[in-house]
C-alpha positions in Angstrom: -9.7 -9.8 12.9 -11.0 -8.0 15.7 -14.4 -5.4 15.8 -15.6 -3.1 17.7 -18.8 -1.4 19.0 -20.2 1.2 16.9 -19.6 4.5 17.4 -22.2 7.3 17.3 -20.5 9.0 14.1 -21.2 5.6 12.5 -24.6 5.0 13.8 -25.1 8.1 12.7 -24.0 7.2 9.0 -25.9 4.3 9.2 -29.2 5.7 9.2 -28.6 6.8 5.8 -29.1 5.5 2.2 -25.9 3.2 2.5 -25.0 1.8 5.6 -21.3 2.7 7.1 -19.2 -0.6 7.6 -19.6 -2.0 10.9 -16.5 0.2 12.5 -15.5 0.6 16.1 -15.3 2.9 19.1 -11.9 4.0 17.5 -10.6 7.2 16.6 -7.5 6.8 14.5 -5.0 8.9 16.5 -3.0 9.9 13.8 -3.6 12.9 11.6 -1.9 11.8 8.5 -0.6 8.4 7.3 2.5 9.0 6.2 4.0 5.8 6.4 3.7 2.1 8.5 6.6 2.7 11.1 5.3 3.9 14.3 1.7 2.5 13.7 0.9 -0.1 16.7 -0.6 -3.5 16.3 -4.3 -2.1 17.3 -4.3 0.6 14.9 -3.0 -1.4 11.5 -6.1 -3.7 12.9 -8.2 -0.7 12.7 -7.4 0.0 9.3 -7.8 -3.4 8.0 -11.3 -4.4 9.8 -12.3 -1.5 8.7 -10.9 -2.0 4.9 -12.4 -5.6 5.3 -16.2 -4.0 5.7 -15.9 -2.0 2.5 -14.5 -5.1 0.9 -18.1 -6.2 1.3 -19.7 -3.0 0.5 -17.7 -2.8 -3.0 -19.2 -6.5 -4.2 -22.5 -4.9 -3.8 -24.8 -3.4 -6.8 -24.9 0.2 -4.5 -21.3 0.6 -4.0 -21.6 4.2 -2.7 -21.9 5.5 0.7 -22.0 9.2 2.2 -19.0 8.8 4.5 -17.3 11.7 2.0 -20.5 13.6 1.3 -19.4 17.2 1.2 -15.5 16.3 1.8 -12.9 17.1 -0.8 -10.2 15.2 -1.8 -7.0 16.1 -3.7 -4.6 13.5 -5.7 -1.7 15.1 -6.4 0.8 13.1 -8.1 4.4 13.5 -8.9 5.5 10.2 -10.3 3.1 8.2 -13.0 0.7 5.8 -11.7 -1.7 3.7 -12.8 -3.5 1.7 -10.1 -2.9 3.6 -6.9 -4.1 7.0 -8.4 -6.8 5.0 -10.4 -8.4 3.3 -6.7 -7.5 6.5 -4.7 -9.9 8.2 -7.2 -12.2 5.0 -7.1 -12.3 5.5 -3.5 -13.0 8.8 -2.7 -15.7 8.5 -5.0 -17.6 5.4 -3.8 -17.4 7.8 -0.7 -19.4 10.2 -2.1 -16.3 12.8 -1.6 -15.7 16.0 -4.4 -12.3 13.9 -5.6 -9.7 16.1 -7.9 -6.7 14.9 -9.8 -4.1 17.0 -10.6 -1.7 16.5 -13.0 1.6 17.6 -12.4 2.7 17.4 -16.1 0.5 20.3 -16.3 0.5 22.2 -13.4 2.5 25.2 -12.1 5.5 23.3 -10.7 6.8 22.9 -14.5 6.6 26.5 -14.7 8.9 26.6 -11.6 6.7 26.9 -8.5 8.3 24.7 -5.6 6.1 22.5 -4.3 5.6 24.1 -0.8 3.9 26.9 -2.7 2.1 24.8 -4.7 1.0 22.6 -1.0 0.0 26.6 0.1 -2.0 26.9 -2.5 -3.9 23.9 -2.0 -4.2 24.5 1.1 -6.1 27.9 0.6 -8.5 25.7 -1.2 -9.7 23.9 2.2 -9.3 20.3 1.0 -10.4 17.4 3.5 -7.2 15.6 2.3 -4.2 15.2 -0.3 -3.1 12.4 -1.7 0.4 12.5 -2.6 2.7 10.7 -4.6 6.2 11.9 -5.0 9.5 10.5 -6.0 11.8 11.7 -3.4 12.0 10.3 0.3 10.4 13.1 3.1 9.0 15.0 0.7 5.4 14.0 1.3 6.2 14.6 5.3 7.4 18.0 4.5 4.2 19.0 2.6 2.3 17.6 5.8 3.9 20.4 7.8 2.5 23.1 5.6 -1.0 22.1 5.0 -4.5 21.9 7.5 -5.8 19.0 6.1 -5.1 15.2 6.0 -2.2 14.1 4.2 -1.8 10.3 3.3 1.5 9.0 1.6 0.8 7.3 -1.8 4.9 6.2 -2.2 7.8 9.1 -1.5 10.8 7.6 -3.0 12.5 4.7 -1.5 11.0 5.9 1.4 7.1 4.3 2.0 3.7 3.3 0.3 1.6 2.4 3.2 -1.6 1.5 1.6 0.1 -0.9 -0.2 1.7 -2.7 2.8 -2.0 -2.4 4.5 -3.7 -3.4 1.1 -0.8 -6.5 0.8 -1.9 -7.5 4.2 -5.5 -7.4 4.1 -4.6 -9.5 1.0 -3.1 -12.5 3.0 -5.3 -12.0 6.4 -8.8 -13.1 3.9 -6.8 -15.9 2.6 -4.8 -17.1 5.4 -6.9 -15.5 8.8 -3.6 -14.1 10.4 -0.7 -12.9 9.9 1.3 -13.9 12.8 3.3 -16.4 12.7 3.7 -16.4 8.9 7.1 -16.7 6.9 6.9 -13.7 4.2 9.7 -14.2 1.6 10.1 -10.1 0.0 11.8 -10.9 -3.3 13.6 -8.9 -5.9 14.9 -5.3 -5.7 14.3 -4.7 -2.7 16.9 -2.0 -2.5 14.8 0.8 -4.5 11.6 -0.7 -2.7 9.0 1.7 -0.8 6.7 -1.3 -0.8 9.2 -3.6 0.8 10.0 -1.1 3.2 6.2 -0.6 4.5 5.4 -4.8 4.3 8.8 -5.7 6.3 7.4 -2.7 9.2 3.5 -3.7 8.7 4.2 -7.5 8.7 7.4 -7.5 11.9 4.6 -5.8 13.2 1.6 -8.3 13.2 3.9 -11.3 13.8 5.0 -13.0 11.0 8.4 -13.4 10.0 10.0 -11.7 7.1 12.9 -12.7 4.6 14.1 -10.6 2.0 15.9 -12.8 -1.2 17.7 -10.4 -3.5 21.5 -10.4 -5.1 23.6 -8.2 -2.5 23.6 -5.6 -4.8 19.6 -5.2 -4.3 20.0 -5.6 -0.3 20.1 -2.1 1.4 23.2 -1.9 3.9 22.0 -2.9 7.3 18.1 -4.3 6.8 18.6 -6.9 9.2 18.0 -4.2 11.7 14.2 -4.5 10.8 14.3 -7.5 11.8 14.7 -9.6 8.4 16.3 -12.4 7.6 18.4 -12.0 4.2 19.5 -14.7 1.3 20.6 -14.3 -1.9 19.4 -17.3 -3.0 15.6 -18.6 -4.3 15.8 -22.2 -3.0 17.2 -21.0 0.4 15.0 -18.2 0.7 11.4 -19.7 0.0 12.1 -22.9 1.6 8.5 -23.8 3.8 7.5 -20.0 3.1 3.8 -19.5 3.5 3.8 -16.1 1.3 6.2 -15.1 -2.0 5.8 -11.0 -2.6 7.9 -10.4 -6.1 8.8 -6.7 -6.2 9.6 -5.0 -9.5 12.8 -4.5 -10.8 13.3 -0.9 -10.7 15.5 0.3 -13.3 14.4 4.1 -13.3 15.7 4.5 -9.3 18.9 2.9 -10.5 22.3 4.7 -10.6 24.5 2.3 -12.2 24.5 -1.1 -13.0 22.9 -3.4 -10.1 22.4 -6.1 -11.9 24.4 -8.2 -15.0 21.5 -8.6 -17.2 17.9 -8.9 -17.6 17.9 -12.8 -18.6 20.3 -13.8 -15.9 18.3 -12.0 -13.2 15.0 -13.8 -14.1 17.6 -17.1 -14.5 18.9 -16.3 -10.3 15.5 -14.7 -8.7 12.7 -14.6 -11.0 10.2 -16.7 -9.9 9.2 -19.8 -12.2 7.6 -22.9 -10.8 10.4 -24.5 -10.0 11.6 -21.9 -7.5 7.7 -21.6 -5.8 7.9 -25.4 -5.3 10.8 -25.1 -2.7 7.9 -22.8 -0.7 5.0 -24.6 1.1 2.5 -26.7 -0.9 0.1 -24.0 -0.6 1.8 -20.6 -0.7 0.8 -17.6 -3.2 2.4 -15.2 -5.1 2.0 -11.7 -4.1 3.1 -8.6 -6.8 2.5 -4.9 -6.3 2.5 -4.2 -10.0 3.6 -3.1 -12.3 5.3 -6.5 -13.7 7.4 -6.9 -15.5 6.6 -10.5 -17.3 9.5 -13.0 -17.9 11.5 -10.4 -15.2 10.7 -10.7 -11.9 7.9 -13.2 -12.6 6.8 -15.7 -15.0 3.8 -14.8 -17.4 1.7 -18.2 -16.6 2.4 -18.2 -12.6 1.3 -14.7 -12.7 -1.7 -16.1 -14.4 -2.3 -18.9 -12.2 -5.2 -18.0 -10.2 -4.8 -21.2 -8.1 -1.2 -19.8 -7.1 -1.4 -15.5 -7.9 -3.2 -12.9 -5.6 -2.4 -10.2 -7.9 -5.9 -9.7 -8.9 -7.0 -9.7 -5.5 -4.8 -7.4 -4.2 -6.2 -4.9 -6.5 -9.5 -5.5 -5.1 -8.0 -4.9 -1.9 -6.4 -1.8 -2.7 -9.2 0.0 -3.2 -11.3 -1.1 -0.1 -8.2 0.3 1.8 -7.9 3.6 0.6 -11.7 3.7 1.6 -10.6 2.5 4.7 -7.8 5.6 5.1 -9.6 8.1 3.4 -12.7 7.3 6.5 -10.7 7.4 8.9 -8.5 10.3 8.7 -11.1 12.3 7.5 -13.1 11.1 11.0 -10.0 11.8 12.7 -9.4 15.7 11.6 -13.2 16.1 12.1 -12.7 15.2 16.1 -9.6 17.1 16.4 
């Protein structure tokens, strides 16, 4: 992973009670994250040394830093979630920043404000940045448009969930020391998949090569375009893979009936043993939760802590929402 010289903002930060990671002379040129597509090689790097710092920082005793102090942060959700909203708050907080949920269920929008009001009044409120979740595609650009502060995308639809892609990747770079060069096999419904749709971007990217394994009904029209190699079946699909990333079967973004039933599904492309041993010797199991057990994965190679990253790429999820949350707020500060 590369690093940089540090920059007088972070020398700065560093004279205080809890050192800043070790961050370079970079200013993230974006002013929100919105999504992986368009971000360069250097600036997903930027993200993920600096996410790799506070990886560190987190396994200490004094997890807490001032990079936030005085900073507000809103997370505004429009979908349920457990663990991104749960290490968004985490992060913020281990920041030092003033970190507010708001709960849709309860707010003003059920009473029938639109949500560009609802971004406008925010907005009057002078947060640092919004965290937003919501379940249709563009929606979470749209609200960038109408607001002064940061706005980072925590999943729009079938659209993009960046800090997952960056939080997946961080993931395989501090077991595997690269991504290039890689075979990623994306399995599962990839069709209704936000996550699948930042990794294949995020991981074309960096260099590694990317396959998506789903029945064709689960295959959106056209993905070899990304630059993806597609099979619809397990054996073919994970043979000599480095990396398996399950997806969850998304039954609440289907219209219809995309697949024949739940047992046959886990029969065809959940992933047992059997399937992972077509993959390399010494491949993982990637899942962005939640999973569905006996679905898209088996209960005891979920388990497996010799074979599963899930745990870890919780761990990782929070150091890179740190990671964004510094960065952008560093950004807006310069600009």
């Amino acid at each position: 992973m590369r690093h940089y010289p540090i920059d007088p903002y972070t020398a700065a930060l560093m004279t205080r009670a809890q050192p800043a990671p070790d961050i370079a002379l970079y200013r993230f040129p974006h002013r929100h994250l919105l999504g992986i597509e368009g971000l360069s090689a250097v600036e997903i790097t930027a993200i993920l040394d600096l996410a790799d710092a506070y990886v560190a920082q987190n396994r200490r005793p004094d997890k807490k830093s001032d990079v936030l102090r005085g900073r507000t942060v809103i997370n505004l959700f429009f979908e349920n979630s457990t663990r991104t909203q749960a290490s968004f708050e985490l992060a913020g907080k281990r920041l030092s920043g003033d970190v507010l949920n708001m709960s849709v269920s309860t707010s003003s929008i059920k009473k029938g404000e639109t949500m560009i009001d609802t971004a406008m009044t925010l907005n009057a409120m002078h947060p640092d940045v919004l965290v937003v979740r919501h379940p249709d595609a563009g929606a979470v650009h749209l609200l960038s448009e109408k607001v002064t502060g940061a706005v980072i995308n925590a999943g729009d639809g079938r659209h993009e969930h960046p800090t997952q892609a960056l939080l997946d990747a961080l993931t395989i770079l501090r077991r595997r020391g690269r991504l290039e060069n890689l075979t990623v096999a994306i399995c599962g419904d990839v069709m209704h998949s936000r996550v699948a749709r930042s990794n294949i971007h995020l991981l074309t990217t960096m260099g590694a090569r990317v396959r998506v394994v789903a029945p064709q009904t689960l295959i959106p029209a056209a993905i070899e375009r990304f630059g993806v190699d597609v099979y619809h079946d397990m054996r073919e699909g994970l043979t000599d893979c480095d990396i398996v990333m399950m997806l969850r079967l998304q039954t609440e973004r289907m219209r219809g009936t995309f697949v024949p039933s739940i047992r046959e599904y886990f029969h065809f492309f959940g992933l047992d043993r059997e399937k992972l041993s077509y993959a390399k010797e010494d491949a993982f199991v990637m899942h962005p939760g939640p999973m569905n057990r006996g679905v898209e994965i088996d209960s005891e190679l979920a388990d497996d802590i010799d074979r599963s990253v899930i745990r870890d790429q919780v761990e990782m999820g929070v150091a890179v929402r740190m990671a964004c949350l510094d960065l952008l707020t560093r950004s807006n500060i310069a600009n």
